[in-house]
N, C-alpha and C positions, 0 to 999 in steps of 0.2 A: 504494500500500500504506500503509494506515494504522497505527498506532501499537494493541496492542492482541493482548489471543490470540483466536485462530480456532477455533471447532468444526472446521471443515473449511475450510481454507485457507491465505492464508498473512500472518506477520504478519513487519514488520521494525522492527527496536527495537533502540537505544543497550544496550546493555552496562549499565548504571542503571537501565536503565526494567524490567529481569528480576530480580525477587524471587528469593531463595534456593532455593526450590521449583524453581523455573522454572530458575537455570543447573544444580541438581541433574539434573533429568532429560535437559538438554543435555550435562553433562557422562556421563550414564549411557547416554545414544544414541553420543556418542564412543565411549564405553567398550567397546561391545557394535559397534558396525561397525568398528574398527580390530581387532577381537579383544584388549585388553588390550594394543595398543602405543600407546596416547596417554595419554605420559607428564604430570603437572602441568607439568611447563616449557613440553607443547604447548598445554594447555589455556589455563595464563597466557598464552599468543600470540595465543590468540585471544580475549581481551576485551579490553575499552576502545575498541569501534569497534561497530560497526552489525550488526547479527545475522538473517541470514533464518529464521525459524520455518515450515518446512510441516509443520501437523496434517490426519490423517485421523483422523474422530471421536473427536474430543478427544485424541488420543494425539501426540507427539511423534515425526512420521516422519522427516524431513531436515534439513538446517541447513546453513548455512557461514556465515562473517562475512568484514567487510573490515576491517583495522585500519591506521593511517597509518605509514609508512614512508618514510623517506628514501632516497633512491636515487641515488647520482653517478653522472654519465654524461657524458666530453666536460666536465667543467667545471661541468656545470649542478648543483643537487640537485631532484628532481625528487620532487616530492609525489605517492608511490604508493601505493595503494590495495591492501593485500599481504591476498589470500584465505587464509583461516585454514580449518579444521576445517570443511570440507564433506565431509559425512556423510549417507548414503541408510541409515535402518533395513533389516537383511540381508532380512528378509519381504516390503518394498517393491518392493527395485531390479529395473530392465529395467522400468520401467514410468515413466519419463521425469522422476524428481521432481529426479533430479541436475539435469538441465535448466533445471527451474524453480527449482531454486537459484542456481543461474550467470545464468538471465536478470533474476534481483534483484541480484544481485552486480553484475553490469556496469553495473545501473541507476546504482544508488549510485557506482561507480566514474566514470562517464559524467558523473555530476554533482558529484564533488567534490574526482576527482583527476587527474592529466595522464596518469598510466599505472597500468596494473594491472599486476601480479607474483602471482608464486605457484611453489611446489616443488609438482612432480606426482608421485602416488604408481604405479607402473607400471598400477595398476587404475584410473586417474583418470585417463590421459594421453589415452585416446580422447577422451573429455568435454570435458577443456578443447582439444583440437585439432580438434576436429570444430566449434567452435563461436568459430573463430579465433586463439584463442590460440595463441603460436606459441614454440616452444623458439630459449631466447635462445642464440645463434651461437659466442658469442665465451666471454672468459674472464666470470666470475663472481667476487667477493670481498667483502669484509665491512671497514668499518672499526672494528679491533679497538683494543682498549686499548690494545694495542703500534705500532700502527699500520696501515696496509695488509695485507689478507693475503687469498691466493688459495685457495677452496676449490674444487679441483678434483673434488669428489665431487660439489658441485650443480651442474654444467654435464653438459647433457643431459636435466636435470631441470628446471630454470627454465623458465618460463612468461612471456610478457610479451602484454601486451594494451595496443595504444593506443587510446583511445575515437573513434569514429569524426568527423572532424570540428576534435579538435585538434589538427592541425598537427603536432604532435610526431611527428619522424622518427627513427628508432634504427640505430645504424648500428655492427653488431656487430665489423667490424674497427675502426671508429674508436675504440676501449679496453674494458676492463671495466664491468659495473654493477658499484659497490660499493654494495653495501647496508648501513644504520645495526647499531650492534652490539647486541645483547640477550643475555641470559645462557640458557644452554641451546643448544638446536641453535640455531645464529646465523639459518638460515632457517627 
């Protein structure tokens, strides 16, 4: 996938490389398939990392991005590849482009971080489980500005994908993922 928009297809591009135009109508596809629940704190989560574009003539139909994220686990901090705002336009979906979002996603993922992450939304959870991803086991938490802290509302939800190949083994009783902290929903 090249750098660049698509009449019909798909393009993936840095968060820089998309003109005002361009994250306007990303942020107006959010807008319209979450129905009005992706707030600016969601949206700010999902730039500053890699963005899949699928257009069908000329229109902005799907999206998701990968943006980096740190992750403890076991001592390590593990350079994670956390899926942001994948989004099917409502007129599209059941016609596979969730799909082809995730199999851009994982690319980018595959090559530039030791694991993927992501919060599923109950309408999203087939997609990423159908396609390997798998709901993280154990506790979940966040380090916050005070310290340590367990959010026991995103276990259940959590998502973890290790690219296939590195070696990286998770091991959900051996402790929590804590994930780096950001302002807004912490995930």
């Amino acid at each position: 996938m090249a750098g660049g928009t698509d009449v019909n297809g798909i393009s993936l591009r840095h968060t820089s490389q998309l003109g005002d135009g361009e994250l306007l109508r990303v942020r107006e596809l959010l807008d319209g398939a979450f129905e009005g629940g992706f707030g600016g704190e969601d949206f700010e989560h999902a730039l500053g990392g890699m963005h899949v574009l699928v257009y069908e003539g000329g229109e902005l139909v799907a999206h998701g991005s990968v943006v980096q994220r740190r992750v403890l686990h076991q001592g390590r901090a593990l350079r994670t590849g956390y899926v942001e705002a994948v989004a099917v336009r409502a007129d599209r979906r059941r016609r596979g482009l969730g799909g082809v979002v995730m199999e851009a996603v994982e690319e980018v993922v595959e090559r530039a971080y030791m694991l993927g992450a992501l919060s599923a939304s109950a309408d999203g959870a087939r997609l990423y489980a159908g396609r390997g991803w798998r709901v993280w086991g154990g506790e979940i938490g966040v380090l916050g500005p005070g310290g340590p802290e367990r959010l026991p509302e995103e276990e259940g939800s959590t998502y973890v994908w290790a690219p296939p190949g590195g070696g990286l083994l998770l091991d959900p009783t051996a402790g929590p993922l804590r994930f780096d902290w950001r302002d807004g929903d912490v995930l």
